[in-house]
N, C-alpha and C positions, 0 to 999 in steps of 0.2 A: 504494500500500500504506500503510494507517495506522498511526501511531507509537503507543506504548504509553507509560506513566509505568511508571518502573522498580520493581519489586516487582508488579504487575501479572501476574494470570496469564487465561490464553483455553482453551478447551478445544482439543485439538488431536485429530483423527482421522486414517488411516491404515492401509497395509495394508503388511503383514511378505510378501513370498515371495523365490524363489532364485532366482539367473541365469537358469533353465528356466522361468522363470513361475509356478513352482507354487506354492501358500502355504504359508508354514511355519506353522504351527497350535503353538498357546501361545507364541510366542517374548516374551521378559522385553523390556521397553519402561522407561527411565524417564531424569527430566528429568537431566542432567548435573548441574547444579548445586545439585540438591534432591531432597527426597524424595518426589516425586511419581512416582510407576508405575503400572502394569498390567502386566496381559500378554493379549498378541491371544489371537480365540477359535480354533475350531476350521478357521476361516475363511483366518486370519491376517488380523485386522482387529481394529482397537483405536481407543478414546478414551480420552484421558486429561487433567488437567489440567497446563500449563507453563505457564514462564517465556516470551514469545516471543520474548524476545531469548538463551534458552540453547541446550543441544544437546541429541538425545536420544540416547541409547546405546540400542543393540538387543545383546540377548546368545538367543542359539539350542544346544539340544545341537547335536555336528554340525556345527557354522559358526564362521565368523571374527567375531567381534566388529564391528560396526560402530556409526558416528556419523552424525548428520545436523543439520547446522547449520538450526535454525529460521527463522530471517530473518522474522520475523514473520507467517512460514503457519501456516495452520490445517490443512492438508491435506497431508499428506507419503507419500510413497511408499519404502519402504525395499527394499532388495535385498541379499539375505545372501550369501554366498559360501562354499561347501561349504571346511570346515576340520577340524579332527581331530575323528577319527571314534570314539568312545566308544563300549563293551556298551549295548542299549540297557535300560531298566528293563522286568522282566519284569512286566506284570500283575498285578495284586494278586488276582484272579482265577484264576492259573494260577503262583499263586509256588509255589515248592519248598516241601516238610514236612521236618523232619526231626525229631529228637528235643527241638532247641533252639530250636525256631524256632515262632511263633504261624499262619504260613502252612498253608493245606490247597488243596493241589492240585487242580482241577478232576479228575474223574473217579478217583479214590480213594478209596479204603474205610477203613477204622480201625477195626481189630479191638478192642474194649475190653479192659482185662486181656493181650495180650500185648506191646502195644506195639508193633505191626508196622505198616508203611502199604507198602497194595499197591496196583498201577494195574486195574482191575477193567472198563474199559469204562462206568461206571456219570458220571454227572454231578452227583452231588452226594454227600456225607459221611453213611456209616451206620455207626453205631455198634450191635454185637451185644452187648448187655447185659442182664443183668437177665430173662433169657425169652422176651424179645421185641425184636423187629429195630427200633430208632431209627430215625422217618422224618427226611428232611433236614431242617436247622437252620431255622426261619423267622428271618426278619429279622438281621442285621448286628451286631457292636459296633462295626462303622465305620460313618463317617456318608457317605461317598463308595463309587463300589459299587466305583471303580478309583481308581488315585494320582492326584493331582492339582499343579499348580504354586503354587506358595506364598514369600511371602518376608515379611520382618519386620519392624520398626522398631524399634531399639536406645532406651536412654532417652538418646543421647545426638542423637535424633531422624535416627540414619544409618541408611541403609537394608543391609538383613543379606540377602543372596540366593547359593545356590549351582547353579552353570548345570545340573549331574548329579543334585540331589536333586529328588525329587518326593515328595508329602507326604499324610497324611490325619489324619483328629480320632478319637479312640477316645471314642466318648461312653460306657464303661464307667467309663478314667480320668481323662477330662478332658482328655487330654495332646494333643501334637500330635505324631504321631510322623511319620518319614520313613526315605529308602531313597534308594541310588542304582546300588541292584542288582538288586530286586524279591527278591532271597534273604534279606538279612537287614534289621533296621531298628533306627533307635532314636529316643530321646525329644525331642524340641526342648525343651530349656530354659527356662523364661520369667523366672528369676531375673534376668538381661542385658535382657530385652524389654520394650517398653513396647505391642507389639502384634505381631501376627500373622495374614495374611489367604493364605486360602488361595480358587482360583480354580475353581469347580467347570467341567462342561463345556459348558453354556451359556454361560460366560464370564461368571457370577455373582459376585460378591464375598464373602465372609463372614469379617468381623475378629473375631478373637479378641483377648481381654486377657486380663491378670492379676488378679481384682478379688476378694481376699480377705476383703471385707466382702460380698458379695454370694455367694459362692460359694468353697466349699471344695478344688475341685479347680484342676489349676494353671492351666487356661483357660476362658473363657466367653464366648460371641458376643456382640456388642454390635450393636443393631440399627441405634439414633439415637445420635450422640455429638458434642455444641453443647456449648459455652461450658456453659449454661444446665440441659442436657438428656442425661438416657442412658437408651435402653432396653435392658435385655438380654433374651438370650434365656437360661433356665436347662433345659437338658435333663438327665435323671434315665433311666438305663438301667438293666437287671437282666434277668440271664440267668433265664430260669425252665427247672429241667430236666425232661426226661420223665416223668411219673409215671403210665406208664399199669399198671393192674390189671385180672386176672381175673381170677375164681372158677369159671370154666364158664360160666356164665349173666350175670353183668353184669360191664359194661365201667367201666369209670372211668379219668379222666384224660385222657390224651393222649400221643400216642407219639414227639413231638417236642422237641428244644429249642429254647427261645425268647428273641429279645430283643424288650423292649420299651420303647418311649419314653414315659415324660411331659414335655411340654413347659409350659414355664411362663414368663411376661414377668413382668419385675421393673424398676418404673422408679424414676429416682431425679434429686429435681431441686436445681439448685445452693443453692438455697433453705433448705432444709434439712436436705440430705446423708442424705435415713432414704430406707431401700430400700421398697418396698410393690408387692406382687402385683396385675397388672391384668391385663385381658382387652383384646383388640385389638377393639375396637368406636368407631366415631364420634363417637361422645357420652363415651368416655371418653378417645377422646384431646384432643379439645378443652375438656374439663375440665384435665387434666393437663397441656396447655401452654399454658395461659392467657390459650387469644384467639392467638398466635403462628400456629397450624397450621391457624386458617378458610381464612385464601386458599389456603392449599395443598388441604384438604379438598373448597373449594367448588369449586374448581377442577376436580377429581377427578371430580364426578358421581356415575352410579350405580355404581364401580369397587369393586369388594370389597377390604373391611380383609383384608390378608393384610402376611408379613413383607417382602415387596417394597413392598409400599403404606408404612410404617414406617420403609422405606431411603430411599425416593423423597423420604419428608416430612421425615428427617435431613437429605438433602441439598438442599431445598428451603430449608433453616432455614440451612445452614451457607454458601446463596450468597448472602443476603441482603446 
């Protein structure tokens, strides 16, 4: 087994499941002595970067906390053991309504004007208003369709995680909010934070920051982030409501509400610290990191510019 120079870190892989063999799916993974995490996917399978000479902590709802001393593997096998047993988080899809709460229940109706929510059989939210029967909402002001596992980084570069909450992004307000009941939720703070990434369910990553010159609301994704380099991602939502009309004879509008996203990248180099609007194309990202992102580009082949292609080439830049 080869020795390591100390501060040195290896990627290390691994699967999370329980006595029974089975995988526990999302369970929270990170180095003991630092702040490097993940969390396994749906699988209970993870990579992540450590220390090879630290520990890693495993935390699971449901389960006893455990460690595993690294000894310089790359490859570790963890086993949880069933521990106190938590309510588990209701669905963000089937959370409770009530008069207080932003949740609408899977198969409920919502009477406009009386304020009542009844269970109807139905699969999706009508609202009776206006003359005409509201078809169901298109598109989300979340950006996750269910909660998802998420944890944080302090600026005091400590890592912020709690085992019961799960989490999602309101691209209305920018916010990050959370629950660990699926009945009620509230805001994640980013005033304390130096970041926040939440894990969707492929087991994707997506950091969030605080970046008040870039963006007005309290969080914004960041795609590439070097020394040198940041891309963000800026997304812009607005609820558009029903407007549909008739006169007898012609129809107009539309009998739904709607959200809808503009997306927009904004990079910004250490250079000169000014924000400017780009497009994810080849030629402009090898303009904008100047000669750094060929080998990683040419590398690439005929691989389409997308925001994963973006992540890949941050972290290409950032193993250098």
């Amino acid at each position: 087994m080869g020795s390591y120079a100390s501060g040195q870190t290896v990627t290390v892989s691994g699967t999370v499941s329980n006595t029974k063999g089975k995988p526990v799916p999302y369970a929270f993974v990170r180095d003991a002595r630092h702040s490097y995490a993940t969390f396994a996917d749906s699988a209970g399978v993870f990579k992540l970067k450590a220390d090879p000479s630290s520990t890693l902590a495993v935390f699971a709802d449901n389960y006893k906390d455990a460690q595993v001393k690294l000894d310089s593997r790359t490859s570790v096998s963890v086993v949880l053991t069933e521990g106190i047993t938590y309510d588990g988080v209701v669905s963000l899809k089937a959370g409770q309504q009530t008069q207080t709460t932003t949740f609408l229940q899977a198969r409920q109706q919502l009477t406009a004007g009386s304020g009542v929510v009844t269970a109807n059989g139905g699969s999706d939210v009508t609202v009776v208003s206006a003359g005409f029967a509201v078809e169901p909402t298109r598109g989300s002001r979340y950006l996750f369709e269910d909660w998802v596992p998420g944890f944080g980084l302090n600026k005091n570069d400590s890592l912020v995680f709690e085992k019961t909450n799960l989490y999602n992004f309101d691209k209305i307000d920018g916010t990050i909010v959370y629950t660990n009941d699926g009945r009620s939720m509230a805001q994640v703070s980013p005033s304390q934070l130096k970041s926040f990434t939440l894990y969707d369910k492929k087991g994707r990553a997506h950091v969030y920051e605080n970046a008040p010159s870039i963006n007005r609301n309290p969080f914004i994704e960041v795609l590439v982030n070097t020394p040198k380099y940041k891309l963000y991602k800026k997304l812009d939502s607005k609820l558009t409501r029903a407007n549909y009309h008739t006169d007898g004879l012609l129809e107009t509008g539309h009998r739904y509400d709607e959200f809808t996203d503009v997306e927009r990248y904004i990079f910004v180099s250490a250079a000169d610290n000014k924000p400017q609007s780009v497009s994810l194309k080849k030629s402009t990202l090898k303009k904008l990191f100047n000669g750094d992102a060929d080998a990683f580009i040419a590398a690439q082949g005929s691989r389409d510019v997308d925001e994963e292609y973006v992540k890949d080439l941050g972290d290409s830049l950032n193993n250098k």
